[in-house]
C-alpha positions in Angstrom: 8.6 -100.4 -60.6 8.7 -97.0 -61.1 9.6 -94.1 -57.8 5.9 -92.6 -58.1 4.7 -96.1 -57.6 6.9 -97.2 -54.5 6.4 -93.7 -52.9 2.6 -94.0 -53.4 2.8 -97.3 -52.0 5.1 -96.6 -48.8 2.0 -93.3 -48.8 -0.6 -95.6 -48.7 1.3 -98.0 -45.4 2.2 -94.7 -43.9 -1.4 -93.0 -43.8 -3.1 -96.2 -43.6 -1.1 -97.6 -40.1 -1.9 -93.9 -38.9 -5.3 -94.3 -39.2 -5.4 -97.9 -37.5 -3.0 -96.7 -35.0 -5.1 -93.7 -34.4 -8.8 -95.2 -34.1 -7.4 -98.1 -31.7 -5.4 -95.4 -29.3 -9.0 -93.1 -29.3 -10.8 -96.4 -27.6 -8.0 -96.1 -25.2 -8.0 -92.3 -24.7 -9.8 -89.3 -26.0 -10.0 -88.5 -29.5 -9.0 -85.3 -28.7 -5.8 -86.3 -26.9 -5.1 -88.6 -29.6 -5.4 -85.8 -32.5 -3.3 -83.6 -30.1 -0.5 -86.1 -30.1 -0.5 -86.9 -33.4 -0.5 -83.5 -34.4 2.5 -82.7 -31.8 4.1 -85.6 -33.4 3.7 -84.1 -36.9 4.5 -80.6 -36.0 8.0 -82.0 -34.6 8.9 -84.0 -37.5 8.5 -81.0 -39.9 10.3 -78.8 -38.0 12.9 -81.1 -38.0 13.1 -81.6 -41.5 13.0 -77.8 -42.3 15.7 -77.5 -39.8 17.8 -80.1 -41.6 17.3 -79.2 -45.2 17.6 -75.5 -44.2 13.7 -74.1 -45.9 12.9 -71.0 -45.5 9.7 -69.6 -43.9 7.5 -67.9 -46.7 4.6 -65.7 -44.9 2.0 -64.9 -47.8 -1.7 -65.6 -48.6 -0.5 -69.1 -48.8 0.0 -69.7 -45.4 -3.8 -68.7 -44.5 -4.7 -71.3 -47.4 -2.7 -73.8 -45.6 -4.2 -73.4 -42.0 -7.2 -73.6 -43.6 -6.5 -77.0 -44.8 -4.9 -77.7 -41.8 -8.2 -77.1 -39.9 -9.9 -79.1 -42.2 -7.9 -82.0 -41.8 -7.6 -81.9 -38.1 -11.4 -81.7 -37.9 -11.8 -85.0 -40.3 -9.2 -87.1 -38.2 -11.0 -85.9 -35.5 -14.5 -87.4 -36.4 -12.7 -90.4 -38.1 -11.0 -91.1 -34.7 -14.3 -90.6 -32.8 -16.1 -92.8 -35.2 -13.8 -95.7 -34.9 -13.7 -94.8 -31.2 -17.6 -95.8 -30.9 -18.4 -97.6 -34.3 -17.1 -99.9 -36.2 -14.0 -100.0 -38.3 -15.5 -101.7 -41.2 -18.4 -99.5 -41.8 -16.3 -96.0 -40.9 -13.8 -96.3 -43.0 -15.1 -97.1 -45.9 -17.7 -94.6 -45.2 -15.4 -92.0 -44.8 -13.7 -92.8 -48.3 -16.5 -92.6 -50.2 -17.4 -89.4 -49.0 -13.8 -87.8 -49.2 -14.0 -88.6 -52.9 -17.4 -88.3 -54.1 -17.8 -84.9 -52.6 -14.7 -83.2 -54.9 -16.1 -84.8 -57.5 -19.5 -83.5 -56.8 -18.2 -79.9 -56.4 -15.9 -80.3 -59.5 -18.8 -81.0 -61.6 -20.8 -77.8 -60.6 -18.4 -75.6 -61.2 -15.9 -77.1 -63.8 -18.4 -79.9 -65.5 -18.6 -83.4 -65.3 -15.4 -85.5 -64.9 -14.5 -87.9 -67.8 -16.7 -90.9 -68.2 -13.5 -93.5 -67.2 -13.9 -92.4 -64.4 -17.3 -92.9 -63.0 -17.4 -96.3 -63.1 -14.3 -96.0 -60.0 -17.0 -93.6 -58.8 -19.4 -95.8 -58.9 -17.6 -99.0 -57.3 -16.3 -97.0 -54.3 -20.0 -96.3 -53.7 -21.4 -99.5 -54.0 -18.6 -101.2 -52.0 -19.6 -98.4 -49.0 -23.0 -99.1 -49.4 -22.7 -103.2 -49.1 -20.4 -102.4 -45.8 -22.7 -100.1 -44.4 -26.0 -102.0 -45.0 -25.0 -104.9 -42.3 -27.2 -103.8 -39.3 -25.5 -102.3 -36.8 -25.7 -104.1 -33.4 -26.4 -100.8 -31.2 -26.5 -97.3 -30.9 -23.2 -96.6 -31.0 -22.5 -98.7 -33.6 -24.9 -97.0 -35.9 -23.6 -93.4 -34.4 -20.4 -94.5 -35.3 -21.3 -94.9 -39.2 -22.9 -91.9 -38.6 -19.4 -90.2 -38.2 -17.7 -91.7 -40.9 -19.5 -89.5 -43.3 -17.9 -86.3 -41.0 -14.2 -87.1 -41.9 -14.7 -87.8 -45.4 -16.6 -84.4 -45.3 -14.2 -82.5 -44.2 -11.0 -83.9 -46.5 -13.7 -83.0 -49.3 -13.3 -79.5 -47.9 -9.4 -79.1 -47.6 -9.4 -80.9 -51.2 -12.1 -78.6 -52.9 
């Protein structure tokens, strides 16, 4: 197995327990407490490993391009940890997937073309696969405001990626 593949992998556990961690702590607390402490966390662990493999600040037009992102992505965790907060898992997630990769795709095709055909047909399965999750009738209103949200942090990981 090659290092791209095991890093992706341990990636995928990292970001994935993260999200589950996150959405059960924001029925527990608010979602805004829990983005502010995983934030803080995140903050604290870079420092740390700047600190320990001595980088050096760089202040230039990147750094506006990367608090932009920043903003972007604390916004989606936000509305993915207040969806799974008030909706269900199952339908959020899945939700918010779907959107966080068909909107690039959408934005890359008006302004650099269409993307390769091999591709659509992943396109095309992550859609359907949302659609079946998301066509089960929610039980209540905050069930169905809760799939409401997952389109929010998909939204806005479409923005830090376009």
């Amino acid at each position: 197995m090659s290092l791209g593949v095991i890093v992706a992998l341990c990636s995928a556990c990292v970001w994935g327990t993260g999200d589950f961690c996150g959405g059960r702590a924001s029925t527990r607390m608010d979602s805004f407490q829990v983005l502010c402490l995983s934030a803080l966390s995140g903050i604290v662990m870079l420092v740390a490993l700047a600190l320990a493999t001595g980088e050096s600040v760089h202040a230039d037009r990147g750094m506006l391009w990367a608090a932009a992102a920043g903003l972007c992505t604390a916004v989606g965790i936000a509305a993915l940890y207040r969806g799974l907060s008030i909706g269900n898992a199952a339908t959020v997630a899945p939700m918010a997937a779907v959107t966080a990769a068909l909107l690039p795709v959408v934005f890359g095709a008006a302004t650099a073309g269409l993307p390769v055909a091999r591709s659509l047909p992943g396109l095309e399965r992550r859609w359907l696969a949302s659609s079946w999750s998301h066509a089960r009738r929610p039980r209540d209103r905050d069930r169905a405001l809760g799939s409401g949200w997952g389109c929010s942090p998909g939204s806005a990981s479409a923005a830090f990626s376009c």
